[in-house]
One Martini backbone bead per residue (centre of mass of N, CA, C, O) as a GRO file, in nm:
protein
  375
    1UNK     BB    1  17.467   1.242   9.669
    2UNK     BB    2  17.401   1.162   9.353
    3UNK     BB    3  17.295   0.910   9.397
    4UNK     BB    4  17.073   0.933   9.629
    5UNK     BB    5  16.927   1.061   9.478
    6UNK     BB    6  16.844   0.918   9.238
    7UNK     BB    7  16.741   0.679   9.455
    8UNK     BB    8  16.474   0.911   9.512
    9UNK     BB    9  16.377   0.927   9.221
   10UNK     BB   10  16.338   0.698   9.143
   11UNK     BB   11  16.136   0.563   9.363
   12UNK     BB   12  15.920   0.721   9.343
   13UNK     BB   13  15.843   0.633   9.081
   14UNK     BB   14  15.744   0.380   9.145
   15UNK     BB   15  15.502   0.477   9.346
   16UNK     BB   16  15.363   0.585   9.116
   17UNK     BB   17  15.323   0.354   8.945
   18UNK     BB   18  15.207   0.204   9.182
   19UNK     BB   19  14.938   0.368   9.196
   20UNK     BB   20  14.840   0.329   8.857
   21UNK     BB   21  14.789   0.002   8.982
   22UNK     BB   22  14.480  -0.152   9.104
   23UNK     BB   23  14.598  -0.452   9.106
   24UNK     BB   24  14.826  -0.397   9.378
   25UNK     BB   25  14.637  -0.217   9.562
   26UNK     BB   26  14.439  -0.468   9.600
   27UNK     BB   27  14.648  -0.667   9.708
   28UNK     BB   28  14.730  -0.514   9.959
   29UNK     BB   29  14.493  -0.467  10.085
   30UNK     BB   30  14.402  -0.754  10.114
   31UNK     BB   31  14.652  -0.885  10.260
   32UNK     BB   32  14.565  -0.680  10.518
   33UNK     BB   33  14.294  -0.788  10.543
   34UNK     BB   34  14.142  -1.013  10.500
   35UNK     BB   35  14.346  -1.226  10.508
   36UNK     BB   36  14.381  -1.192  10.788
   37UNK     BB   37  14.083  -1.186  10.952
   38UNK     BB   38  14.002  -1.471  10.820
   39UNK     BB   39  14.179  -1.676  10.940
   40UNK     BB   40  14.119  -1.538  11.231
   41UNK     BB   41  13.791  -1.627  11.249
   42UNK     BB   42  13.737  -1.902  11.032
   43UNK     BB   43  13.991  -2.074  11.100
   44UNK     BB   44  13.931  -2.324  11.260
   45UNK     BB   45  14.066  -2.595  11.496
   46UNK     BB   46  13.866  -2.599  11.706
   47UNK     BB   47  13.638  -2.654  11.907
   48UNK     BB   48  13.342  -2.510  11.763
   49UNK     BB   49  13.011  -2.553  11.734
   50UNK     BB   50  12.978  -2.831  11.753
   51UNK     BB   51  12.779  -3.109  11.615
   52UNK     BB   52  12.553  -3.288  11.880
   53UNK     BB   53  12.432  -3.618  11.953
   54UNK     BB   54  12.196  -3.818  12.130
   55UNK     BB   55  12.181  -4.147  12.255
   56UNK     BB   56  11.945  -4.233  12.528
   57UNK     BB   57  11.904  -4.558  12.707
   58UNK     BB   58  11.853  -4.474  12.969
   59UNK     BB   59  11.695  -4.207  13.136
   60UNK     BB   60  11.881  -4.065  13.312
   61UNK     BB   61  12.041  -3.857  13.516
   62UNK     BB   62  12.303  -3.888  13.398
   63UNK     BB   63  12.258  -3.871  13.115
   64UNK     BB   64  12.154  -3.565  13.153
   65UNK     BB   65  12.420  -3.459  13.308
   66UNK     BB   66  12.580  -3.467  13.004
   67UNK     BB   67  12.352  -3.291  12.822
   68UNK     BB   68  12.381  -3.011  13.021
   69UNK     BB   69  12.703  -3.006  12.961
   70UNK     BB   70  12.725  -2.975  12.640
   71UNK     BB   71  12.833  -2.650  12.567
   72UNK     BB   72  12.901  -2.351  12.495
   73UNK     BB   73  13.169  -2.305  12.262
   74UNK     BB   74  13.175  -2.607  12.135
   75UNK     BB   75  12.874  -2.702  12.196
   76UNK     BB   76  12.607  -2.747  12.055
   77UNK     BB   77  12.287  -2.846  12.154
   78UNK     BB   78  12.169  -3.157  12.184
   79UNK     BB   79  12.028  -3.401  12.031
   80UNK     BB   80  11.806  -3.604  11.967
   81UNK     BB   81  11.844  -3.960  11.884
   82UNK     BB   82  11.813  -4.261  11.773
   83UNK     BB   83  11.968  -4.551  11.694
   84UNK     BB   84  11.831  -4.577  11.380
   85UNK     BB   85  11.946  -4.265  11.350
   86UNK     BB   86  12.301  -4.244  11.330
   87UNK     BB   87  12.321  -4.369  10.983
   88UNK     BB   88  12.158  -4.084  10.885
   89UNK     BB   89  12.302  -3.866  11.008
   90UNK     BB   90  12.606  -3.902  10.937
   91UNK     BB   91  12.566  -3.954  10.604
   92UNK     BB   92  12.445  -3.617  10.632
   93UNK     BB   93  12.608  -3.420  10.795
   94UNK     BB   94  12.433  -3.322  11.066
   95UNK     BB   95  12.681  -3.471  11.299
   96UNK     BB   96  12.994  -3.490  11.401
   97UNK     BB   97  12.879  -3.587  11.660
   98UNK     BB   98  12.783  -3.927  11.839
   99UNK     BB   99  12.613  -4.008  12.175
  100UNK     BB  100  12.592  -4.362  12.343
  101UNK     BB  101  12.390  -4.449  12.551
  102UNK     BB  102  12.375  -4.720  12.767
  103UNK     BB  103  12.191  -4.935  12.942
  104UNK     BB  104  12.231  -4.872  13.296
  105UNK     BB  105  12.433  -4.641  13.335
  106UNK     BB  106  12.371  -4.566  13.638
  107UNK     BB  107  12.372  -4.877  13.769
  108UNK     BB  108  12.684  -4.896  13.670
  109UNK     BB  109  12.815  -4.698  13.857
  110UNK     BB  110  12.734  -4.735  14.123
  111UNK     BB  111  12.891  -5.034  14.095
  112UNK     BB  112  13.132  -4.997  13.952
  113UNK     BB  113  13.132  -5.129  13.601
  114UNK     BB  114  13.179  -4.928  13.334
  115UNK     BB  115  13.051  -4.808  13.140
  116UNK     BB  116  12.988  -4.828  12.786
  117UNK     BB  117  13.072  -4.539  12.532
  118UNK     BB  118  12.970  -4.422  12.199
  119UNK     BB  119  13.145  -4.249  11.986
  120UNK     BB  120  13.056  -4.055  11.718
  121UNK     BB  121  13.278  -3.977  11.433
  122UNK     BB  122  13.366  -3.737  11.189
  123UNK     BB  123  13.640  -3.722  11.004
  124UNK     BB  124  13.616  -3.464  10.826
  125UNK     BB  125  13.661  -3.285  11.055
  126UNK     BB  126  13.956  -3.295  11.146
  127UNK     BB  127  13.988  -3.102  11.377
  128UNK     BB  128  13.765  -3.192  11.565
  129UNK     BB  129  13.785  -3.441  11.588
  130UNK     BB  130  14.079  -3.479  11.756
  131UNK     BB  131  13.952  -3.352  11.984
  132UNK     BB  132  13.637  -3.404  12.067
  133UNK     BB  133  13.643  -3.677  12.231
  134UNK     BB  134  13.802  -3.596  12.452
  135UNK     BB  135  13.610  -3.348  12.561
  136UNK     BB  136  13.370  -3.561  12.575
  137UNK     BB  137  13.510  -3.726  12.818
  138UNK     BB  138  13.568  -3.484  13.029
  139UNK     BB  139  13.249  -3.408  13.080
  140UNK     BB  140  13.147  -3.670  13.167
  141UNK     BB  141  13.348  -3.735  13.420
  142UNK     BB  142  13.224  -3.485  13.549
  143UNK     BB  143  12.868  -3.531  13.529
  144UNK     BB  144  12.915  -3.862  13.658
  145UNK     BB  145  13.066  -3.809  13.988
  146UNK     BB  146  12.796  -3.798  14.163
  147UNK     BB  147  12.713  -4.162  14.092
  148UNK     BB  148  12.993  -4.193  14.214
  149UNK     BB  149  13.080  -4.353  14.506
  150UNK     BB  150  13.424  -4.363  14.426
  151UNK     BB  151  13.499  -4.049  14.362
  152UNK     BB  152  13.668  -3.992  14.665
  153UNK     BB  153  13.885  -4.167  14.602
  154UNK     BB  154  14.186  -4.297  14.612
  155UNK     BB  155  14.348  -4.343  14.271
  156UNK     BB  156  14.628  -4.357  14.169
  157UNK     BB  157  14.831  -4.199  14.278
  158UNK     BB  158  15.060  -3.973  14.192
  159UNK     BB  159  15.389  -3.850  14.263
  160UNK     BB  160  15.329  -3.654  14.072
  161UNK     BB  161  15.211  -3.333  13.989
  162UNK     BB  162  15.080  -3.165  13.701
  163UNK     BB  163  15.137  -2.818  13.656
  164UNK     BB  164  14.992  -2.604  13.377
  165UNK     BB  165  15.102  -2.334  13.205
  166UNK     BB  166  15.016  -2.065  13.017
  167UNK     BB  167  15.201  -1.880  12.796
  168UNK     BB  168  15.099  -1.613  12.588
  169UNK     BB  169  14.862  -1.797  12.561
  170UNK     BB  170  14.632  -1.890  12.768
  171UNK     BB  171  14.381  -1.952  12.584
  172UNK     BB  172  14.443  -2.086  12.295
  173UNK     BB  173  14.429  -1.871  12.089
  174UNK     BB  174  14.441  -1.915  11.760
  175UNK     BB  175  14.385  -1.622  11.614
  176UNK     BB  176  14.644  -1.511  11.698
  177UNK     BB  177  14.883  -1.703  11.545
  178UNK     BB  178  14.733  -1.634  11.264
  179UNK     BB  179  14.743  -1.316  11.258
  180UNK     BB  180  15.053  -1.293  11.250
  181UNK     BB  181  15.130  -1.514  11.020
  182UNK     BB  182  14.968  -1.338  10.788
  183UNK     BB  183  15.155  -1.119  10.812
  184UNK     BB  184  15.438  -1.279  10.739
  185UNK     BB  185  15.370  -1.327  10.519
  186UNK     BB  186  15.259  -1.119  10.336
  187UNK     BB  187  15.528  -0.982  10.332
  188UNK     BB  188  15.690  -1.196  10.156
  189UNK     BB  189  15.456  -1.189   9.899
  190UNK     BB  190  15.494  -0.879   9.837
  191UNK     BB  191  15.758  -0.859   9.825
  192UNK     BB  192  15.869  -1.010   9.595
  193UNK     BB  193  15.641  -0.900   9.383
  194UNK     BB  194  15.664  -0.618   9.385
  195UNK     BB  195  15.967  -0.626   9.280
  196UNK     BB  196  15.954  -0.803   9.017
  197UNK     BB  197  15.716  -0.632   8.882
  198UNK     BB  198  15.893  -0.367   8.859
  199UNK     BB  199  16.116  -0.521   8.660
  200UNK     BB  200  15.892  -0.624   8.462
  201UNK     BB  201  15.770  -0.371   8.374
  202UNK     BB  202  15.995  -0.213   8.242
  203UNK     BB  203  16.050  -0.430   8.046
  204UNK     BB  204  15.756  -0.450   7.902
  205UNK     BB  205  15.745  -0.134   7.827
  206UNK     BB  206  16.053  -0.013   7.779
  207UNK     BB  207  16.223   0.170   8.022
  208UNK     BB  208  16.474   0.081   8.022
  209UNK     BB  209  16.613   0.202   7.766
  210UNK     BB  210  16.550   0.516   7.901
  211UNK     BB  211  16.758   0.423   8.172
  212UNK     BB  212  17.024   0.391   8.037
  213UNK     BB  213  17.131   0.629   7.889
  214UNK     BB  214  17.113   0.719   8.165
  215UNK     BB  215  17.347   0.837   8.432
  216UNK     BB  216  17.333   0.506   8.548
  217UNK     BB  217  17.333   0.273   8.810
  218UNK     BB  218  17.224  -0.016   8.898
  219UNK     BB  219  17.199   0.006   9.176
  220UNK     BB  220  17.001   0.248   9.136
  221UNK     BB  221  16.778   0.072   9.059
  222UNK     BB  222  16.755  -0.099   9.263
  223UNK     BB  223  16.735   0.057   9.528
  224UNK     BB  224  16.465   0.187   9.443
  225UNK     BB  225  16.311  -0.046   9.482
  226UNK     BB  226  16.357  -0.150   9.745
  227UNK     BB  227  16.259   0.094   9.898
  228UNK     BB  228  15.982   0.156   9.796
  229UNK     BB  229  15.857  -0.140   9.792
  230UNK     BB  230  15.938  -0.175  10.140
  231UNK     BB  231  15.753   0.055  10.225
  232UNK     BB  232  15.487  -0.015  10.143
  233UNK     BB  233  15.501  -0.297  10.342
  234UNK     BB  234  15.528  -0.121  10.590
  235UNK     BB  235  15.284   0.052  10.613
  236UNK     BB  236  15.069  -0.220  10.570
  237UNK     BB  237  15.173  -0.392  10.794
  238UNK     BB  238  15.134  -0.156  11.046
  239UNK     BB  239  14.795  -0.118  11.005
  240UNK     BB  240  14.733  -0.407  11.014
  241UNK     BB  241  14.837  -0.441  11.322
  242UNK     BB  242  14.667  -0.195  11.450
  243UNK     BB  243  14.364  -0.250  11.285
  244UNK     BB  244  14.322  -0.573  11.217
  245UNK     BB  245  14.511  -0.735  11.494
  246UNK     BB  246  14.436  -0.534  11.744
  247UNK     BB  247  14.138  -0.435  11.692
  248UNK     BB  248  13.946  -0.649  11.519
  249UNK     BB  249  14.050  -0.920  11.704
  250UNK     BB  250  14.229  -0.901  11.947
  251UNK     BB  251  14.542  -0.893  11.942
  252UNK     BB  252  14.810  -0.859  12.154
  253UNK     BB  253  15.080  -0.640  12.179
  254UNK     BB  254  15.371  -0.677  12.375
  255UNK     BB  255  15.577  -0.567  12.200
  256UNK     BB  256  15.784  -0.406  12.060
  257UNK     BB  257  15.740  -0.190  11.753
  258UNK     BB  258  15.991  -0.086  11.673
  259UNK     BB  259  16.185  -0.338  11.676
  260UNK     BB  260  15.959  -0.474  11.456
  261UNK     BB  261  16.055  -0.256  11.245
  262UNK     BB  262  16.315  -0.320  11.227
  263UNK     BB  263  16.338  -0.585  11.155
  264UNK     BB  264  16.161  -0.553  10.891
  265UNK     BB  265  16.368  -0.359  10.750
  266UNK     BB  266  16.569  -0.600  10.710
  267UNK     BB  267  16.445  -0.791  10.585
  268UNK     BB  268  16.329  -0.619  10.310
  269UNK     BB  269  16.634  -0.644  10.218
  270UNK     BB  270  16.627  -0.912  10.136
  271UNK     BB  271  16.331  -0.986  10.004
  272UNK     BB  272  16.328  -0.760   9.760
  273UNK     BB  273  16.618  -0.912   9.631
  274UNK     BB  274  16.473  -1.211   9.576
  275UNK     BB  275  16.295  -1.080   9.363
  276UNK     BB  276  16.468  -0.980   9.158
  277UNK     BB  277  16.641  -1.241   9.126
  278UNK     BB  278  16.374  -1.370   9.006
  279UNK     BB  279  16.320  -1.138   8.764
  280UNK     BB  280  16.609  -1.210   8.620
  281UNK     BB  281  16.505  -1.542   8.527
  282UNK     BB  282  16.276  -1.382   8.386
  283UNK     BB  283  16.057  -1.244   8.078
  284UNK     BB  284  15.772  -1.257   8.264
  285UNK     BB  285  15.502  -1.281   8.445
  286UNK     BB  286  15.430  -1.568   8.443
  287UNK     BB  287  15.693  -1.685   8.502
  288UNK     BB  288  15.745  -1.559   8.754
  289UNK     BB  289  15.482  -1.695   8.915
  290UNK     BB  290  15.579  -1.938   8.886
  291UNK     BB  291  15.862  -1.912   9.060
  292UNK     BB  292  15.767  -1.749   9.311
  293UNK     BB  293  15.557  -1.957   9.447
  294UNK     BB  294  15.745  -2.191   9.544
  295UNK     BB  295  15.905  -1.988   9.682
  296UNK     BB  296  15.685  -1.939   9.922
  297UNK     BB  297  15.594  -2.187  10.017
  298UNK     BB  298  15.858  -2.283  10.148
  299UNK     BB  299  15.882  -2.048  10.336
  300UNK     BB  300  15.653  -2.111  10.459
  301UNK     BB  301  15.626  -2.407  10.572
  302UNK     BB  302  15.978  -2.381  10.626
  303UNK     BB  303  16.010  -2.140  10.894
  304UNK     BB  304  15.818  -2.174  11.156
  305UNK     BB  305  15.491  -2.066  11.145
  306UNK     BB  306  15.333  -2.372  11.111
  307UNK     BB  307  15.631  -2.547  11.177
  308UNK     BB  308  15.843  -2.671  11.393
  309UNK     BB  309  16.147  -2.654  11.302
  310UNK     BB  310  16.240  -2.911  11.521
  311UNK     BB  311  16.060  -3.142  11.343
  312UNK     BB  312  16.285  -3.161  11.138
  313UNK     BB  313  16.513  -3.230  10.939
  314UNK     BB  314  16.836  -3.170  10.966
  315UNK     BB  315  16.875  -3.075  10.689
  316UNK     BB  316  16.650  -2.864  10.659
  317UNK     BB  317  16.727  -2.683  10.888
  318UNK     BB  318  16.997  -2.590  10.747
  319UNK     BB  319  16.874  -2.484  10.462
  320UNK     BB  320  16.680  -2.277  10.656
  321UNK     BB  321  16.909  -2.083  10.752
  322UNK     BB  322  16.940  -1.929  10.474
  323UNK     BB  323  16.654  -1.824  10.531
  324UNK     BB  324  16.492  -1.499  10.622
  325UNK     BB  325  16.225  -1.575  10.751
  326UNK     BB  326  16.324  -1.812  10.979
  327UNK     BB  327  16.419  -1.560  11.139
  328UNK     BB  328  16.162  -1.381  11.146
  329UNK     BB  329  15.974  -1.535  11.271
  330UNK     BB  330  16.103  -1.546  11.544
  331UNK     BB  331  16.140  -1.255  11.549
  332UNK     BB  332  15.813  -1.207  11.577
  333UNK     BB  333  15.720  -1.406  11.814
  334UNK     BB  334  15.903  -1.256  12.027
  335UNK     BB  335  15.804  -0.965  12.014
  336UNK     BB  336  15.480  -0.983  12.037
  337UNK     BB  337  15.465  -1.196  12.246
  338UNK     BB  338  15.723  -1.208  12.451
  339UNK     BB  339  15.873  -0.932  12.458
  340UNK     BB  340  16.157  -0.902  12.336
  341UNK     BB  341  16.464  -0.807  12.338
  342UNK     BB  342  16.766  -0.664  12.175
  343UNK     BB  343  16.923  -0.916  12.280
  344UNK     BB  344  16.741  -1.167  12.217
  345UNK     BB  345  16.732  -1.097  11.878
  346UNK     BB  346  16.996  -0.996  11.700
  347UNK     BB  347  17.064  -1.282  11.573
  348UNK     BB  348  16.861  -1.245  11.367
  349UNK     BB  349  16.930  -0.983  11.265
  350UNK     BB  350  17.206  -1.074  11.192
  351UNK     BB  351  17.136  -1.258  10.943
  352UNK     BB  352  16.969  -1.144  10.804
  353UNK     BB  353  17.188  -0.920  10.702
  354UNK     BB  354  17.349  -1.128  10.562
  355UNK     BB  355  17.150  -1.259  10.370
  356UNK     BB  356  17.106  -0.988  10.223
  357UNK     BB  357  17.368  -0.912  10.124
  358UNK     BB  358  17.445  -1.181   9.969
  359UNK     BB  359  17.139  -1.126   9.777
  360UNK     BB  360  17.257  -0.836   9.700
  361UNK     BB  361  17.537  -0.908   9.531
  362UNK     BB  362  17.377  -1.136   9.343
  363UNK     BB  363  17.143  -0.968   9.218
  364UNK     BB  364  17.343  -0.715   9.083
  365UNK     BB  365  17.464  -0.902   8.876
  366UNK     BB  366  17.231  -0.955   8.744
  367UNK     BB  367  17.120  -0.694   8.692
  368UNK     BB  368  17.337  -0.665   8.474
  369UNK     BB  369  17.303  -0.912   8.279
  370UNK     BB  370  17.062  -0.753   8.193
  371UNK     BB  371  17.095  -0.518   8.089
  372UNK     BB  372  17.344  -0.644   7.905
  373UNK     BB  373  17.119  -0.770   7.718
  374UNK     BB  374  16.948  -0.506   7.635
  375UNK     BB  375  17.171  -0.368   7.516
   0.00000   0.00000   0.00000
């Protein structure tokens, strides 16, 4: 009991400390408020009010019929352009589409001749070029099927007819996976920081030799550590998660919020000694962010909340298996999204739990070995 009493008033100490410094509490607080709800609301990969005009060569009711079609929130109202301002709209950045409809178009549709029209995409804007083009042949071949007089004829009918029904996210909004993504991340980057921050600070200030003298054992100093600040990221991951992605955002949380918070508390057990673990591997805070930032990078891009596991090369998918973010990613899209019980998700909470076991035997070895530097 005299232990953890220890380990609860070291604790509270780092609390104090981090209350003091307006440079964390100001990362922290953006971290979970514009860092999510910007990138879910203004990083859009979807077309969303693409700049599009129209050269209409035909002047005919069908090509009428595909301008009065192209509507928001998709593309904005198309402009009317001739043919000869199509290379002067397009290299100023005017336009991201612009759609030629050529002569007899309406003429040609009725004997059934097939008349090619021409997209022209602005590939500078890459999420709109890749999807735009698929999406304006679709709404032309919708506009235009009134003028083709074979279009009720059946023609190569297939054998399956394929009906794809979208689960947990009916209608494709990026919104949802990207600010669950940025909570999930950011509880990554700020566990850590915030855990080697707190080592780094003792070391600069000369903390340490302070509480060297006093009958302290180190594991009692780390789990200080680990425990202050993962409440801290606690507390800002779910403030988040119910007033910046659930009300401000509009993202739908359908699993259970208890759930994933015991699986967050397992992750920040992992996570915060990994934090320290890298703080005892340099001397200041420079070198720290420097060795730090790498490793959250590949965190984040091969967890799989980018990028899913299963697309990657078979031995990095191993390699990514020892890392606790990609159990906690798996699990958190799970249990948010899917609304997965605690049976469905076990597996993962227990990895994170042995991999923060393993990582917290080996950063304690260190931070003995950092301690007797000091001494």
């Amino acid at each position: 009991m005299e232990r953890l009493k220890h380990i609860f008033q070291l604790g509270l100490k780092e609390l104090l400390s981090l209350a003091r410094d307006p440079v964390l509490i100001f990362l922290i607080i953006y971290s979970f408020t514009f860092s999510v709800y910007t990138p879910a609301k203004r990083a859009v990969m979807d077309v969303v009010n693409a700049s599009i005009a129209m050269v209409d060569e035909d002047d005919s009711e069908a090509s009428r019929a595909i301008k009065l079609a192209l509507l928001p929130p998709m593309f904005l109202p198309p402009q009317s352009i001739t043919f000869d301002q199509i290379n002067r709209a397009m290299d100023t950045g005017r336009f991201t589409f612009v759609v030629d409809i050529p002569p007899r178009f309406q003429d040609d549709i009725a004997r059934n001749m097939k008349p090619e029209t021409q997209i022209i995409t602005d590939a500078t804007a890459m999420s709109q070029a890749g999807r735009g083009p698929y999406y304006i042949q679709q709404i032309m071949m919708q506009a235009v099927r009134p003028f083709w007089p074979r279009a009720a004829e059946p023609v190569n009918q297939p054998l399956l007819e394929l009906n794809s029904r979208a689960r947990f996210n009916p209608n494709f909004e990026q919104s949802w996976f990207v600010a669950i993504n940025q909570v999930i991340n950011n509880i990554s980057v700020l566990a850590i920081f915030l855990t080697g921050a707190a080592v780094l600070r003792e070391r600069e200030h000369g903390n340490i030799e302070h509480l060297l003298v006093m009958p302290l054992r180190p594991y009692e100093l780390m789990f200080a550590k680990i425990w202050a600040n993962g409440l801290v990221v606690v507390v800002a991951a779910m403030l988040s998660l119910f007033l910046v992605v659930k009300f401000a955002i509009g993202v739908p949380i359908r699993g259970s919020v208890l759930l994933f918070l015991a699986g967050l508390v397992v992750y920040l057990f992992s996570v915060t000694a990994l934090g320290i673990m890298l703080a005892t591997l340099v001397r200041s805070m420079p070198q720290f962010g420097l060795l730090a930032f790498p490793v959250f990078i590949v965190m984040n891009l091969l967890s799989g909340g980018n990028t899913p596991l299963e697309s990657m090369p078979q031995f990095l998918q191993k390699v990514m298996m020892f890392v606790p973010s990609t159990h906690f990613v798996a699990f958190s899209q799970a249990v948010l999204f899917r609304d997965a019980t605690p049976a469905m998700v076990w597996p993962d909470m227990l990895k994170m739990f042995l991999i923060g076991s393993a990582y917290t035997a080996f950063t304690l070895s260190r931070f003995r070995k950092m301690l007797a530097a000091v001494q």
